[in-house]
C-alpha positions as CSV (number, residue, x, y, z in Angstrom):
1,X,-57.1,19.2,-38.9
2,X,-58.4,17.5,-36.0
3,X,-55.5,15.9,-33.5
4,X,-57.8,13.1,-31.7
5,X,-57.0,13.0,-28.0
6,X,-55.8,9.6,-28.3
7,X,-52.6,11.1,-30.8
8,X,-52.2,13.8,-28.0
9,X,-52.0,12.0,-25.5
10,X,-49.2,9.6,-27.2
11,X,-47.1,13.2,-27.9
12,X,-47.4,14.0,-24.2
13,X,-46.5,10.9,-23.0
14,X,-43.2,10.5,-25.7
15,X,-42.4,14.4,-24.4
16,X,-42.6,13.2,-20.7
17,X,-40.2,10.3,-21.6
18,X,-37.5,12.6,-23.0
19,X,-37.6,15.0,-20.2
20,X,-37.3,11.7,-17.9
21,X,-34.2,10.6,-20.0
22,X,-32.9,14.0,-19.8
23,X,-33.0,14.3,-16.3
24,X,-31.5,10.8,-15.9
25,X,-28.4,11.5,-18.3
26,X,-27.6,14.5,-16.2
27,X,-27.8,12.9,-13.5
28,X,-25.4,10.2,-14.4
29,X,-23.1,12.6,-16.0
30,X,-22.9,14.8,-12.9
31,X,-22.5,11.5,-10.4
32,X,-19.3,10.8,-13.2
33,X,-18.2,14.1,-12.7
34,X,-18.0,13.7,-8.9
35,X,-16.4,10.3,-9.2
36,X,-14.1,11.6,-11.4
37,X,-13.1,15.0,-9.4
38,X,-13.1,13.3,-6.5
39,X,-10.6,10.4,-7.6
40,X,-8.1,13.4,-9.2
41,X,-8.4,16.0,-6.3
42,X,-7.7,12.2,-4.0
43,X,-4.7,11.5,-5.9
44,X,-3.7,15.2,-5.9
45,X,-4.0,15.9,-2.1
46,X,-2.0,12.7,-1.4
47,X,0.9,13.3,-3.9
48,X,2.2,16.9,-3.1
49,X,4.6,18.2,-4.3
50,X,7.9,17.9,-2.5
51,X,9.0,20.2,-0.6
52,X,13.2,20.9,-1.0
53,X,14.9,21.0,2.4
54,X,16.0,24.4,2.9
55,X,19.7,25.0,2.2
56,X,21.7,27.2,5.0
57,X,25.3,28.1,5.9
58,X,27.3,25.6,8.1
59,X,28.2,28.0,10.3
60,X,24.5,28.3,12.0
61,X,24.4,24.7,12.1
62,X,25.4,22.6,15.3
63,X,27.0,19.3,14.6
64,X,25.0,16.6,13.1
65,X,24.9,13.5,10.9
66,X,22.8,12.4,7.7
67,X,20.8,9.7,9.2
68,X,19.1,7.1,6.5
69,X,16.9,4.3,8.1
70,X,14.3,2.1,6.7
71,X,10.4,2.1,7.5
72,X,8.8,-0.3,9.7
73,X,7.7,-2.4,5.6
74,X,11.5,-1.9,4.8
75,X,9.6,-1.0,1.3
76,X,12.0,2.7,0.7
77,X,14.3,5.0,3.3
78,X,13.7,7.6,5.1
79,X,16.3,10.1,5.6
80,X,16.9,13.0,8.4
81,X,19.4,14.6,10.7
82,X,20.5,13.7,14.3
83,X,22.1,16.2,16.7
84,X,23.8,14.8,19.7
85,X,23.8,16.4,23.1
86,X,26.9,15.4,24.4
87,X,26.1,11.6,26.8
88,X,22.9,12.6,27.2
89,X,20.3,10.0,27.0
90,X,17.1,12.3,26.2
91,X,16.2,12.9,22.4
92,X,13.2,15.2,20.8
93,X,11.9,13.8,17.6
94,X,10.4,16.8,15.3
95,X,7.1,15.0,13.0
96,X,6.7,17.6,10.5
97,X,3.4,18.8,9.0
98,X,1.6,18.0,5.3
99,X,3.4,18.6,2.3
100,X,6.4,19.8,4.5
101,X,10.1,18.4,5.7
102,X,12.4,18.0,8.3
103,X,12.3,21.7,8.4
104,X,9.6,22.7,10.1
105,X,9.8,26.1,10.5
106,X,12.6,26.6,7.8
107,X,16.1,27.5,9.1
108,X,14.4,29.1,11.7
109,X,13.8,25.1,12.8
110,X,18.1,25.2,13.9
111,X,16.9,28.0,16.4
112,X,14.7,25.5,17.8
113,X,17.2,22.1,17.9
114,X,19.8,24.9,19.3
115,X,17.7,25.4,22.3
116,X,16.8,22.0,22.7
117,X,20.7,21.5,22.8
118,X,20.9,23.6,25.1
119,X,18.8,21.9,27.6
120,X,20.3,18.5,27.2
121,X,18.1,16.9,24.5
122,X,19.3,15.6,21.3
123,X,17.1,16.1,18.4
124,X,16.3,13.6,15.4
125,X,14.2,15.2,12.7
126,X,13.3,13.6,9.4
127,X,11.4,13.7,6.6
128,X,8.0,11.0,6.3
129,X,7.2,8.9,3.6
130,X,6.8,11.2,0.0
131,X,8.8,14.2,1.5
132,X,11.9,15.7,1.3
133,X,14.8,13.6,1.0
134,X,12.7,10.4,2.0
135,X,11.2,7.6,-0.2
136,X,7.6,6.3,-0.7
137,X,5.2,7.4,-2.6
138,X,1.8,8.1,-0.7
139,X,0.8,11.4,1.9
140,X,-1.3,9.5,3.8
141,X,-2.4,12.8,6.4
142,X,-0.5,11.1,9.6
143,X,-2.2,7.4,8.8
144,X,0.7,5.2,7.5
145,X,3.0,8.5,9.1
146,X,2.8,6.9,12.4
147,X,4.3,4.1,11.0
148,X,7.3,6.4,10.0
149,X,7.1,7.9,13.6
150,X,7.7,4.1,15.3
151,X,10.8,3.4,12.7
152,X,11.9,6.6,14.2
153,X,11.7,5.9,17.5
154,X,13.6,2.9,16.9
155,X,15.7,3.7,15.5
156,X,16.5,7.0,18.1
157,X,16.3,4.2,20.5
158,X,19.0,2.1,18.7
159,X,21.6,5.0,19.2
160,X,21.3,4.3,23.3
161,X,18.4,7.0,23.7
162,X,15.8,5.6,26.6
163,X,13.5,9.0,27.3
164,X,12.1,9.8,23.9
165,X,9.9,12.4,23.3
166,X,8.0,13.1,20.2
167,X,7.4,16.8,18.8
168,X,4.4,17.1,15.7
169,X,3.2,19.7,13.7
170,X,-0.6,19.4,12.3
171,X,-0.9,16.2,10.7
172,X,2.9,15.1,12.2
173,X,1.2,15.7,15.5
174,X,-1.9,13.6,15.6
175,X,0.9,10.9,14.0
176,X,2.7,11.1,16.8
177,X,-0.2,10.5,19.0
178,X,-1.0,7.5,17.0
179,X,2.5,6.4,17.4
180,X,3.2,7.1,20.8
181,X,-0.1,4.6,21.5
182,X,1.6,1.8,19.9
183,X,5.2,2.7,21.3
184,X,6.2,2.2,25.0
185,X,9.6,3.7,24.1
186,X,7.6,7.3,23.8
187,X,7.4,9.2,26.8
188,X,6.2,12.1,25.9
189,X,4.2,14.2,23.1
190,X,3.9,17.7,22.3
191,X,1.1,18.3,19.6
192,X,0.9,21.2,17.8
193,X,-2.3,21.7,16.0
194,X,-3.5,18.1,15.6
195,X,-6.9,16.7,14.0
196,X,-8.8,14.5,16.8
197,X,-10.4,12.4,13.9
198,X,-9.2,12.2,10.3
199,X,-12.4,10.8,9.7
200,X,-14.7,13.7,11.3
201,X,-12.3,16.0,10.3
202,X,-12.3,15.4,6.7
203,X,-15.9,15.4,6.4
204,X,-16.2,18.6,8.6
205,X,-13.1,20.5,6.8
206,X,-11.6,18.8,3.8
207,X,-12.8,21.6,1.7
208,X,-10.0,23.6,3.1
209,X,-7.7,21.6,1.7
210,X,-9.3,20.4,-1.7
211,X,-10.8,23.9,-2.5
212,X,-13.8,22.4,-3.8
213,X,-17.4,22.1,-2.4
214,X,-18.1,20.5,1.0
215,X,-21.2,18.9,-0.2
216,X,-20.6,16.5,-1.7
217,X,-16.8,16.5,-2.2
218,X,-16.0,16.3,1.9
219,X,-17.3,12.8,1.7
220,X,-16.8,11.8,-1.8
221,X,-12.7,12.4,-1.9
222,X,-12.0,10.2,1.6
223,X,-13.8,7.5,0.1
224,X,-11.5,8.0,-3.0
225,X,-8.6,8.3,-0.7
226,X,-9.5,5.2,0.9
227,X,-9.8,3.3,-2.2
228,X,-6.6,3.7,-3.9
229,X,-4.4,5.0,-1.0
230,X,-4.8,1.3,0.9
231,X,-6.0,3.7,3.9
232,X,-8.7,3.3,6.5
233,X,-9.7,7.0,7.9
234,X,-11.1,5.5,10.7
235,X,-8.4,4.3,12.2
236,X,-6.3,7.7,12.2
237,X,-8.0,8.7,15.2
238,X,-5.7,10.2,17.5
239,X,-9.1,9.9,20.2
240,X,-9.6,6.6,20.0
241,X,-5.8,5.8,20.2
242,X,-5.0,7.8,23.9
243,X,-5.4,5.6,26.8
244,X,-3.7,7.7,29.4
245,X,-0.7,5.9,29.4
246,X,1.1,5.8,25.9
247,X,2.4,8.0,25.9
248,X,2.3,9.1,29.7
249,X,2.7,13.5,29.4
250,X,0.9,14.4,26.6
251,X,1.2,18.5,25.9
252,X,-1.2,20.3,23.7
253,X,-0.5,23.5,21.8
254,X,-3.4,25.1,19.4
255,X,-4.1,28.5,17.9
256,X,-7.2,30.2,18.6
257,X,-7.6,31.6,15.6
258,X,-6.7,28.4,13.9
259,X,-9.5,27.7,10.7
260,X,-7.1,25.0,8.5
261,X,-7.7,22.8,12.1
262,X,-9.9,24.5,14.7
263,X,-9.2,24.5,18.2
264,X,-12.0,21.9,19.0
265,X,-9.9,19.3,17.8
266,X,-7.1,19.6,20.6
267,X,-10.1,20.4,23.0
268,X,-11.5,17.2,22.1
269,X,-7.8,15.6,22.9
270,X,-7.3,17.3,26.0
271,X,-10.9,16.5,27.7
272,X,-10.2,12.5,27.1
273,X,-6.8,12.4,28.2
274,X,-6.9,14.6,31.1
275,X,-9.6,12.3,32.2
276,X,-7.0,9.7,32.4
277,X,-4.3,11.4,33.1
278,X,-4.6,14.7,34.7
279,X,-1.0,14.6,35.8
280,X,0.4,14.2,32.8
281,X,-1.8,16.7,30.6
282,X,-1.4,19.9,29.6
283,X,-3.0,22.7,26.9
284,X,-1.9,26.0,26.5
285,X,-4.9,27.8,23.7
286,X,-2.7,30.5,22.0
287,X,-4.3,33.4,20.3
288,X,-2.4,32.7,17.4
289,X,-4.9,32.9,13.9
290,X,-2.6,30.6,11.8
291,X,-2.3,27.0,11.8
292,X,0.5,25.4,13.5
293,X,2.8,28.7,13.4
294,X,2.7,29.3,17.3
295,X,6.3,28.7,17.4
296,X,7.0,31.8,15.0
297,X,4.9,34.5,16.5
298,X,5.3,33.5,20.2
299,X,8.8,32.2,19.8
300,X,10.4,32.8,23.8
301,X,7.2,32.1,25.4
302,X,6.4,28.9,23.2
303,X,9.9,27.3,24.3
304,X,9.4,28.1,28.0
305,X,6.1,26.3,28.0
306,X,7.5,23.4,26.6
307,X,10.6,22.9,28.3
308,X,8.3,23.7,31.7
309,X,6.2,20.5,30.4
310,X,9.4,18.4,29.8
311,X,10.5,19.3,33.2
312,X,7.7,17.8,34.2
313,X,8.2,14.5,32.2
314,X,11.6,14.1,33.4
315,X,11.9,15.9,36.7
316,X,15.7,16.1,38.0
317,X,16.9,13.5,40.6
């Protein structure tokens, strides 16, 4: 049998049509699949799990009390520790990292408030919103944590404390940049390992903390983030937010080796804020390969650098 061209060309025109519709249904189902991936890993990366504050013998511990305070919404509580130092009137707030706690480092933080002790500081450490002991219910990466930093503050500077300086790990850090721009009761920051831009920095790196594709998840999970986390990534920009003044000594610290948050990100902070501030800036590049763990390999040396930069904050009469 004959097919006439006229038939044929109906069969390849009905055969293009299905390979069209095919193409478009896979494409629809693979944009759902991002939407959907992107909206769990979202909810995921900003709902960690807590992490229990580490239990230790009283005996290692200096004298403290359980501190509860509200955040600046009044919304839940947030909970940490104050150590006094005697009368004085200088206090170290410890910001601790993502998914961590008051804690930092573990027990092996009470080496650290012992030596602040030591020096005259008091310490307040605490846990932000969604960790440890505190309330709320979003990890917002240091964006609403600022928020948590400034209740701190006040509170620190309710108990008679007037030289305040802030002390944040990773994400804690570049909230307590953010804070300290927005508080004139901060004197002083030391950032460990902060991000200069969430913004950048998510769309640079997020895969290292969603474990999934940078294209086109490093774009697609902030957007997710934004939309049901009442966040706006561009604002958590720790660059933006330094003016040279607030706060008015602002110490860097930053692993080499460091691939969760590379080195350029502090680099990035240093360059601006020594440009408007070269008196009150300072970076020391360890060749630490971890992230935010300086502290632990290069213990000694780490607390002679920053009690050498608090010297210089609050210089001796």
């Amino acid at each position: 049998m004959r097919i006439s061209g006229v038939t044929y060309a109906v069969r390849k025109t009905h055969r293009a049509r299905n390979i069209i519709l095919t193409v478009v249904i896979l494409l629809l189902l693979a944009i759902l699949a991002v939407v959907l991936l992107s909206g769990y890993k979202s909810f995921k990366l900003m709902h960690p799990e807590k992490k229990p504050v580490d239990a230790f013998t009283s005996n290692i511990v200096p004298e403290y009390r359980d501190i509860s305070f509200k955040g600046t919404d009044d919304s839940f509580v947030l909970k940490g520790w104050l150590f006094p130092s005697g009368n004085s009137d200088k206090a170290v707030i410890l910001v601790h990292s993502y998914g961590n706690n008051r804690l930092q480092f573990g027990t092996k933080t009470v080496d650290m408030i012992k030596e602040f002790l030591n020096k005259g500081y008091a310490v307040f450490t605490f846990d932000l919103r969604n960790s440890g002991e505190s309330g709320g219910k979003d990890t917002t990466f240091g964006y609403h944590e600022k928020d948590d930093v400034k209740a701190a503050v006040k509170y620190v500077s309710s108990q008679g404390y007037k030289n305040i300086t802030l002390m944040g790990f990773s994400t804690g850090a570049s909230a307590s940049i953010l804070a300290a721009a927005e508080s004139k009761a901060v004197d002083a920051v030391i950032a460990d390992s902060p991000y200069a831009d969430l913004s950048s920095y998510f769309e640079s790196d997020l895969d290292k903390w969603s474990n999934l594709p940078g294209l086109p998840f490093n774009k697609t999970i902030p957007i997710a983030m934004e939309a049901g986390g009442s966040i706006n990534l561009d604002e958590a920009s720790p660059l933006r937010a330094i003016d040279g003044k607030n706060p008015r000594y602002l110490m860097l610290i930053h692993g080499r080796g460091d691939h969760i948050i590379p080195i350029e990100n502090s680099i990035e902070l240093f360059r601006k804020y020594s440009e408007l501030n070269s008196r009150g800036s300072e970076f020391w590049q360890t060749d630490d390969d971890g992230h935010a763990t300086s502290y632990l390999k290069y213990t000694g040396e780490y607390m002679e650098k920053v009690f050498s930069f608090l010297d210089k904050a609050y210089p001796e009469e």
